[in-house]
Phi, psi and omega in degrees: 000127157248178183268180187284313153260007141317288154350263173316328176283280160316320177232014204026258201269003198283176151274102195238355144337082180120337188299126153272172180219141167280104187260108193070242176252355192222122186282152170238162193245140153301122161242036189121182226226126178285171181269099189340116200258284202110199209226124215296174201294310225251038202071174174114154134296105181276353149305316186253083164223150173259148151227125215232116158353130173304322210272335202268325186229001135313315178245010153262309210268269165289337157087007169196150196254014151337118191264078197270345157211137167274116176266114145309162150233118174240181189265139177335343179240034180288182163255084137353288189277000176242053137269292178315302165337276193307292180299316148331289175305342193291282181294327180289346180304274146038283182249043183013051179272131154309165188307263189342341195259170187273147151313121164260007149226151176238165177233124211248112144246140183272002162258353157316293187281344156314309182309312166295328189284310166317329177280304173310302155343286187296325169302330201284300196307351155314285177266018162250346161291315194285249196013308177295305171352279165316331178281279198339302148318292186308313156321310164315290199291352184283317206285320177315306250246283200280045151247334181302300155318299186297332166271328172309283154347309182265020233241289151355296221244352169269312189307316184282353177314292189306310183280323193279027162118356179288139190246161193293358177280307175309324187279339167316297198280351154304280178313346200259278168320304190282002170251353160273329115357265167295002155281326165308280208319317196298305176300004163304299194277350171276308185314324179307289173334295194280337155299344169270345166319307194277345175265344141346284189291323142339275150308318150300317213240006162052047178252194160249146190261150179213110186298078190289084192281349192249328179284346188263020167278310193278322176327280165339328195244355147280343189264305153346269148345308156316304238244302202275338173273335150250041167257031175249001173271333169277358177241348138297346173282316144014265194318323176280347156343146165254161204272320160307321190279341169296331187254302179297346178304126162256000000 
């Protein structure tokens, strides 16, 4: 039995039933194809495996019938810890431990460690929000920085806006769109970044890439969002110009 990229590696879209393969020093015939998993809690392919008869590969392959790890598999409503119980006395019967010696084997449960990868997991997205957070702000005040500069520059060309008939609303919602503007652009140039980050990482790390349309939607609208708070203190100072003392500004 193989896995699904075994599969892909050897024969690609083909069919390898019945195909031989070579394990080690000795060939085997394919009799079929495991059920496709995808890749474990704690990384790896769970894909890329051969599964050969224990008797087969005890005297060919390894040369010994030691046993170094067991996987079980139980069904989703078993009771997990008196399993776990029962295979412990099992194994200490097993290795003839006395009440008093300690375990020379231990037992992995993989949903314990999902938890832990999930517990894990929830910390990183924790302190990569607090980091955006902080880009955001810093981003903020910088677009803050440079409308503020941009309404002092421009003090002139708002004061004649303003006497020939512009109203502080209009001049508002100027200032407001180009600082909205420019904050899209700055999320332009990240969503640019992180796809090329994530096809990177990707490649390397040999994953599947996956194409999110509601986060670089919400990306936009935080970036958006940005734009209107801190650009709304440099576009009410605009709007609050007097228009005489505005036109005489050198």
């Amino acid at each position: 039995m193989i896995g699904n990229t075994v599969r892909k590696e050897l024969w690609g879209a083909g069919d390898p039933v019945g195909e031989m393969l070579r394990v080690g020093n000795f060939s085997c015939r394919v009799v079929g194809l495991l059920t496709e998993k995808g890749s474990a809690a704690m990384g790896g392919d769970q894909d890329d495996l051969v599964v050969i008869p224990f008797n087969t590969a005890a005297r060919r392959l390894v040369g010994s019938t030691r046993v170094s790890t067991i996987l079980i598999s139980i069904s989703p409503d078993s009771d997990r810890e008196a399993l776990k119980s029962s295979l412990k006395d099992l194994m200490r019967e097993r290795r003839s431990l006395s009440a008093g010696d300690i375990d020379n084997f231990s037992i992995l449960d993989t949903a314990e460690i999902a938890e832990k990868v999930a517990s894990t997991t929830q910390i990183m997205t924790m302190l990569l929000g607090a980091v955006a957070a902080v880009s955001l702000l810093v981003g903020g005040i910088g677009i803050m920085n440079i409308m503020l500069v941009s309404v002092t520059e421009r003090t002139r060309e708002i004061g004649v806006r303003l006497a020939i008939g512009a109203t502080a609303d209009e001049v508002l919602m100027q200032f407001l769109i180009e600082a909205v503007v420019l904050a899209c652009l700055g999320g332009v140039l990240g969503v640019i970044l992180a796809f090329g980050a994530s096809a990177v990482l990707t490649t390397v790390m040999d994953l599947p890439y996956v194409f999110d349309l509601t986060i670089n939607i919400v990306s936009f609208g935080f970036a958006a969002l940005t734009g209107i708070i801190f650009g709304y203190f440099p576009a009410r100072n605009a709007a609050r110009l007097d228009p005489i003392e505005a036109v005489r500004h050198e």
